[in-house]
C-alpha positions as protocol buffer text, in pm:
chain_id: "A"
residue {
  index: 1
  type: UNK
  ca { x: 7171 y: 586 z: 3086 }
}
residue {
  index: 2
  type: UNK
  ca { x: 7349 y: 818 z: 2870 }
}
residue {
  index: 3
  type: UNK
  ca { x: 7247 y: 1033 z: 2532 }
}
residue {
  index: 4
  type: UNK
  ca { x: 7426 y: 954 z: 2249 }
}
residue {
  index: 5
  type: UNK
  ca { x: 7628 y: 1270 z: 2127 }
}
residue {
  index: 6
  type: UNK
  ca { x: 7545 y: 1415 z: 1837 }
}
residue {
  index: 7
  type: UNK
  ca { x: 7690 y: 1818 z: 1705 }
}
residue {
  index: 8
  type: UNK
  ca { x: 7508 y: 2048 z: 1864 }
}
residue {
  index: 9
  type: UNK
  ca { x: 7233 y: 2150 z: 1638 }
}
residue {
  index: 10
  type: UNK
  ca { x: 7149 y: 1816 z: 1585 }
}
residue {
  index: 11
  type: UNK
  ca { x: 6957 y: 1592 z: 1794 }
}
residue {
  index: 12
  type: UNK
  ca { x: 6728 y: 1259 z: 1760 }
}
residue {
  index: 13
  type: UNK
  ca { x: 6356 y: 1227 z: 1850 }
}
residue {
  index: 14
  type: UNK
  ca { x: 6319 y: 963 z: 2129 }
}
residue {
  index: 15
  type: UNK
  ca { x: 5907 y: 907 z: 2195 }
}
residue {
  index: 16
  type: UNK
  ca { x: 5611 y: 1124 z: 1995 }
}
residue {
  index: 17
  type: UNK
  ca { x: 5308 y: 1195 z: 2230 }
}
residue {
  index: 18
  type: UNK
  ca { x: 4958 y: 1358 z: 2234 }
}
residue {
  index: 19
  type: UNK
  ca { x: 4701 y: 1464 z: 2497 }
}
residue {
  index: 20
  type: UNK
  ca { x: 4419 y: 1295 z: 2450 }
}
residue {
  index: 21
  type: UNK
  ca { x: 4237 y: 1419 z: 2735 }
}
residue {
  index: 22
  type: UNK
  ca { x: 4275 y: 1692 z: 3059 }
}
residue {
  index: 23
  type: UNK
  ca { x: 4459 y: 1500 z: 3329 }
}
residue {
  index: 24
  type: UNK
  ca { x: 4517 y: 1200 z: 3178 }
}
residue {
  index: 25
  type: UNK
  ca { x: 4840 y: 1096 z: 3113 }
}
residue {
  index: 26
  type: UNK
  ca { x: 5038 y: 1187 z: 2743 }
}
residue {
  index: 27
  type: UNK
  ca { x: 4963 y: 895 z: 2491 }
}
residue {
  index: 28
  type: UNK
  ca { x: 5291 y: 737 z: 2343 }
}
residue {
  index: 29
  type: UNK
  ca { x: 5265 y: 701 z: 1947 }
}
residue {
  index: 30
  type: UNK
  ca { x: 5464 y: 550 z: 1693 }
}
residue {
  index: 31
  type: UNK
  ca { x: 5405 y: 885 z: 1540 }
}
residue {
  index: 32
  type: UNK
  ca { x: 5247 y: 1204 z: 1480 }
}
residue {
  index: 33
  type: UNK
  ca { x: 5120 y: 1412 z: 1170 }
}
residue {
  index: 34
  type: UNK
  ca { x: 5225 y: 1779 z: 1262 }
}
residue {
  index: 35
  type: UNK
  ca { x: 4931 y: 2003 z: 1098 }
}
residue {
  index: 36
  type: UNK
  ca { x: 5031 y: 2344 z: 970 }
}
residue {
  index: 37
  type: UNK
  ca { x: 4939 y: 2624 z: 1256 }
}
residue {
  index: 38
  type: UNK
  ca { x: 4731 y: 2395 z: 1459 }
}
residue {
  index: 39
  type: UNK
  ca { x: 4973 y: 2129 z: 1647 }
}
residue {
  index: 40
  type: UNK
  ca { x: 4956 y: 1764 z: 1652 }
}
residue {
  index: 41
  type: UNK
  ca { x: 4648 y: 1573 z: 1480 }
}
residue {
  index: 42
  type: UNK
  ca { x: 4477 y: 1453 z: 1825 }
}
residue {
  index: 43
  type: UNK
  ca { x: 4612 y: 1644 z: 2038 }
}
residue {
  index: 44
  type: UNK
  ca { x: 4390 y: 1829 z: 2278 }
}
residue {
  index: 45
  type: UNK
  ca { x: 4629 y: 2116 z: 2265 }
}
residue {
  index: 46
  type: UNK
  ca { x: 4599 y: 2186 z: 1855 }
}
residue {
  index: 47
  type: UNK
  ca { x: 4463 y: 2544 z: 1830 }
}
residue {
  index: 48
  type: UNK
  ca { x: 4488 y: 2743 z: 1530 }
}
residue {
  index: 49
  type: UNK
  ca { x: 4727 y: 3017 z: 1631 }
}
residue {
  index: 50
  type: UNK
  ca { x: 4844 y: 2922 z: 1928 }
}
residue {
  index: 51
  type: UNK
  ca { x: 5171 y: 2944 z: 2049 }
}
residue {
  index: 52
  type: UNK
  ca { x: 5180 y: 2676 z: 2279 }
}
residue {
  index: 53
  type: UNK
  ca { x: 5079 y: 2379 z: 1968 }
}
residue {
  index: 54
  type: UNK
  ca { x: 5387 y: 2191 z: 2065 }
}
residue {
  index: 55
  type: UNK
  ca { x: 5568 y: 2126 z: 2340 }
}
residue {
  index: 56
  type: UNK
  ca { x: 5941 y: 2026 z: 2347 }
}
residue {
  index: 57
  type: UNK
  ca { x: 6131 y: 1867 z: 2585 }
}
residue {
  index: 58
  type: UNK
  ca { x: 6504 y: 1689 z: 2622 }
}
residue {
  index: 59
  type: UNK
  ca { x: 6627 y: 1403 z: 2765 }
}
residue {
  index: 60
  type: UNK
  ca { x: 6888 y: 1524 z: 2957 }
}
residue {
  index: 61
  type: UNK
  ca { x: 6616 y: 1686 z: 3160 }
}
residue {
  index: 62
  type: UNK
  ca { x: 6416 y: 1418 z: 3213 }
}
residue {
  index: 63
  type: UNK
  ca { x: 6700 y: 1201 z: 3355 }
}
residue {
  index: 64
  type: UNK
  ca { x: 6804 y: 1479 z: 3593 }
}
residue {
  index: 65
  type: UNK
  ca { x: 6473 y: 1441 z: 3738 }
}
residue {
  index: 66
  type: UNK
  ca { x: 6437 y: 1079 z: 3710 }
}
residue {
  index: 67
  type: UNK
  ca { x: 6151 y: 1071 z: 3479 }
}
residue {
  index: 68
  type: UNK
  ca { x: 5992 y: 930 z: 3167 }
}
residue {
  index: 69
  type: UNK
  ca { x: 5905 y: 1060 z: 2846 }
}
residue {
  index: 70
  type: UNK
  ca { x: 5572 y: 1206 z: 2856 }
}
residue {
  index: 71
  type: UNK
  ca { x: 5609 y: 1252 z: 3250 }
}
residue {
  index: 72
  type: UNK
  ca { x: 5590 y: 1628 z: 3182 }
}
residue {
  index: 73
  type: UNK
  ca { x: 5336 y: 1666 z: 2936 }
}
residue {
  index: 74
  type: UNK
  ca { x: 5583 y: 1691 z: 2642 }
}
residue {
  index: 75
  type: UNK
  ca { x: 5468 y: 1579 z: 2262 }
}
residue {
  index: 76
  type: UNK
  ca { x: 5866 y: 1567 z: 2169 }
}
residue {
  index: 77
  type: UNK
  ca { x: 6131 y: 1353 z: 2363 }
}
residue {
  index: 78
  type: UNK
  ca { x: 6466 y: 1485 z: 2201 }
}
residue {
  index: 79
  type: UNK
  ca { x: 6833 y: 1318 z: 2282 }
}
residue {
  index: 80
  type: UNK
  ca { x: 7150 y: 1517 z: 2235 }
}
residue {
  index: 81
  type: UNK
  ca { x: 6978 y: 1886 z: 2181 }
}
residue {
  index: 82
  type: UNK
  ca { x: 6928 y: 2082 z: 2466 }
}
residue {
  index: 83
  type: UNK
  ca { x: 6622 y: 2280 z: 2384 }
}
residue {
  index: 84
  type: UNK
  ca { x: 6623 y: 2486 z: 2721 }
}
residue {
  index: 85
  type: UNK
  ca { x: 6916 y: 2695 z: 2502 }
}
residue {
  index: 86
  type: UNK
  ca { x: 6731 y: 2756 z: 2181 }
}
residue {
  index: 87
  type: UNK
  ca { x: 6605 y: 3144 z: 2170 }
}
residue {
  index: 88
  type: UNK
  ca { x: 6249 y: 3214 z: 2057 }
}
residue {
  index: 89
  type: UNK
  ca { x: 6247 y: 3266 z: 1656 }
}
residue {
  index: 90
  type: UNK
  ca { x: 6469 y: 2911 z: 1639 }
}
residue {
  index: 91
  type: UNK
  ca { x: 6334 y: 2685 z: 1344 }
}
residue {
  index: 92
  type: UNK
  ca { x: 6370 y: 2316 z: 1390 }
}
residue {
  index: 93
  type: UNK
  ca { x: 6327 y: 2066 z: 1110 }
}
residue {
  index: 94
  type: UNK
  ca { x: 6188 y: 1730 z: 1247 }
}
residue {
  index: 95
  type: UNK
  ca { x: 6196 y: 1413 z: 1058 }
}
residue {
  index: 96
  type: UNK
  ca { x: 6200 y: 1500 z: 647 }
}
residue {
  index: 97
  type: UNK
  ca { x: 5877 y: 1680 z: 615 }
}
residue {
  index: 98
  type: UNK
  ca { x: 5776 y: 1889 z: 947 }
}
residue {
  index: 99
  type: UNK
  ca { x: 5903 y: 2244 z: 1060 }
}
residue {
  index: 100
  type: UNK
  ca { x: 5827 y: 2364 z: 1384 }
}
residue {
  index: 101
  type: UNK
  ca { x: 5882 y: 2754 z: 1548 }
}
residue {
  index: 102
  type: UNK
  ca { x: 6006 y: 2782 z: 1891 }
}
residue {
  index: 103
  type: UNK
  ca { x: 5781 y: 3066 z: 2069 }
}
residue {
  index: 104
  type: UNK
  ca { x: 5950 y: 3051 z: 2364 }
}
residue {
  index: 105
  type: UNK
  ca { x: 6009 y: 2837 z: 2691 }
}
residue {
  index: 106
  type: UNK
  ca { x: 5740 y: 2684 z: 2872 }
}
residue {
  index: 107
  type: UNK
  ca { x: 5731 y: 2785 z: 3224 }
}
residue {
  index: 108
  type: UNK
  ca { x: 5658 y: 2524 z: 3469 }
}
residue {
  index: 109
  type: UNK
  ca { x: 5312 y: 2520 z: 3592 }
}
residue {
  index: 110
  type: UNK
  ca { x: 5125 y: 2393 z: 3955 }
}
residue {
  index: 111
  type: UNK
  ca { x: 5067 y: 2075 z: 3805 }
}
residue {
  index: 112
  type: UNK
  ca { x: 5394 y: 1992 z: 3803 }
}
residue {
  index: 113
  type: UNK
  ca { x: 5379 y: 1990 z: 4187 }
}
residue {
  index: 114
  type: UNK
  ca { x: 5130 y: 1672 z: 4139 }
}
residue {
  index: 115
  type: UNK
  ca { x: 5414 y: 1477 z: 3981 }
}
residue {
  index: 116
  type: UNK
  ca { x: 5626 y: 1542 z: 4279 }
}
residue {
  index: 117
  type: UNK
  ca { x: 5695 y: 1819 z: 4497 }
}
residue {
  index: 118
  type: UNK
  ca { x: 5943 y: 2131 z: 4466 }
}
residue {
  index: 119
  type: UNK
  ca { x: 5927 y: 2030 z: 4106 }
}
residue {
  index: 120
  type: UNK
  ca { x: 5748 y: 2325 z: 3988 }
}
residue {
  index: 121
  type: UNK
  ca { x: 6037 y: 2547 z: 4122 }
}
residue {
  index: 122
  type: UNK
  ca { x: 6337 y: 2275 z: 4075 }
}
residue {
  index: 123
  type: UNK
  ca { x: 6220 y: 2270 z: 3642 }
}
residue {
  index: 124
  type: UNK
  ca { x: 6240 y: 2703 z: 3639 }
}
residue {
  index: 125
  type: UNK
  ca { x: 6448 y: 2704 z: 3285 }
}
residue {
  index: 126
  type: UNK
  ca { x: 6408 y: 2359 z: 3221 }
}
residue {
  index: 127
  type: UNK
  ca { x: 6050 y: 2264 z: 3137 }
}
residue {
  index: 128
  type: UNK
  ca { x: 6150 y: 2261 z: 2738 }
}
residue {
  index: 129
  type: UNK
  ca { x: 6000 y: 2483 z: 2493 }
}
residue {
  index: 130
  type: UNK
  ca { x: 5693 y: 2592 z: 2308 }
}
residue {
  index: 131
  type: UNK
  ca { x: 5622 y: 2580 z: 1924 }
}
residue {
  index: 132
  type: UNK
  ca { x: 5459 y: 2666 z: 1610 }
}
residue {
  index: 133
  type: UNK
  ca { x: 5376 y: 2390 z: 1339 }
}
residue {
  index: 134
  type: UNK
  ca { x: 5511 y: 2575 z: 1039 }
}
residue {
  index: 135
  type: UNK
  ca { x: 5492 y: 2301 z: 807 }
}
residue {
  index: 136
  type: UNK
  ca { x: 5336 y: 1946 z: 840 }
}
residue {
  index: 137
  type: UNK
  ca { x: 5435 y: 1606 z: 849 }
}
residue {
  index: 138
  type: UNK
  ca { x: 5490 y: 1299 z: 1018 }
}
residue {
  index: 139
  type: UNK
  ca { x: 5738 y: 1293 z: 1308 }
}
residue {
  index: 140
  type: UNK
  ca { x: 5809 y: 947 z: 1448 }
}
residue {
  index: 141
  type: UNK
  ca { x: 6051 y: 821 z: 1702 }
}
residue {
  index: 142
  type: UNK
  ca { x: 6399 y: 814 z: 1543 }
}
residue {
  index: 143
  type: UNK
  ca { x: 6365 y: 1112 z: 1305 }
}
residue {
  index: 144
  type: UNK
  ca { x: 6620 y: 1421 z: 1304 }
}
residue {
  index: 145
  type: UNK
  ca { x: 6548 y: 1715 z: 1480 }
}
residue {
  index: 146
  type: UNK
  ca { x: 6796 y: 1979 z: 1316 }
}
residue {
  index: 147
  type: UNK
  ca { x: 6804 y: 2348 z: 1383 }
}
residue {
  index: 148
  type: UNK
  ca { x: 6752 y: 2505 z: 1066 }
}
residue {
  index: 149
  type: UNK
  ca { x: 6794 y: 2905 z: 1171 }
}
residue {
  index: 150
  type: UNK
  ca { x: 6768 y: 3092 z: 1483 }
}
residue {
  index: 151
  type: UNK
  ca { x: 6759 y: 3494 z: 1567 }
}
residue {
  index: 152
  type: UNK
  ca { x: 7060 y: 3655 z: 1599 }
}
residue {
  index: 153
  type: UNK
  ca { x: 7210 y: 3711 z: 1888 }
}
């Protein structure tokens, strides 16, 4: 199946998930509420702080691997933006409330060598990337993601 194109600081989000538990796998929602500096209401992963509050992947890197949203642990499922490409410092707007901080890429972990093997190695740039809730809101399946800024170059 193909992504729909979209310009290229523009994508869609596909599926909105939470960890509800260690080793289970990611809960598919309708939506999420995004709470300021702490991730995802639910979410096992919401810290206050943290850098690692959201995690972002695309589609076009699922389907390269065959897999489904949520395969990889990711909250966001984007279409048409490749994330892998977006530099740490990179504000994204989601939906019409929510603004999230990219922190920087998430390297892939040993767990990913339980979803299949050589994956860990085969996902090096590609595992999405990691953000900051700057601002809350609800993000639901079908909302905008826009880049709003980045760093320069």
């Amino acid at each position: 199946m193909s992504s729909p194109k979209f310009p290229s600081k523009l994508g869609l989000i596909e599926a909105t998930m939470i960890a509800v538990k260690h080793g289970r796998p990611m809960e598919n929602r309708p939506g999420v509420r995004a709470i300021e500096d702490r991730g995802f209401e639910g979410c096992r992963h919401q810290r206050m702080g943290s850098k690692r509050q959201v995690l972002i992947l695309d589609r076009g890197t699922l389907n390269a691997f065959k897999l489904q949203p949520g395969d990889l642990k990711e909250n966001l499922t984007v279409l048409g933006l490749d994330v892998n490409k977006l530099a740490a410092g990179t504000r994204l707007a989601c939906g019409d409330e929510a603004v999230l901080e990219i922190t920087g890429p998430c390297e892939p972990c040993a767990s990913m060598e339980k979803i299949r093997a050589g994956l860990r190695d085969a996902l090096e740039d590609r595992r999405g990337v990691l953000c900051r809730v700057l601002k809350g809101g609800l993000i639901r399946p079908g909302d905008a993601m826009t880049v709003l800024d980045a760093p320069p170059e």
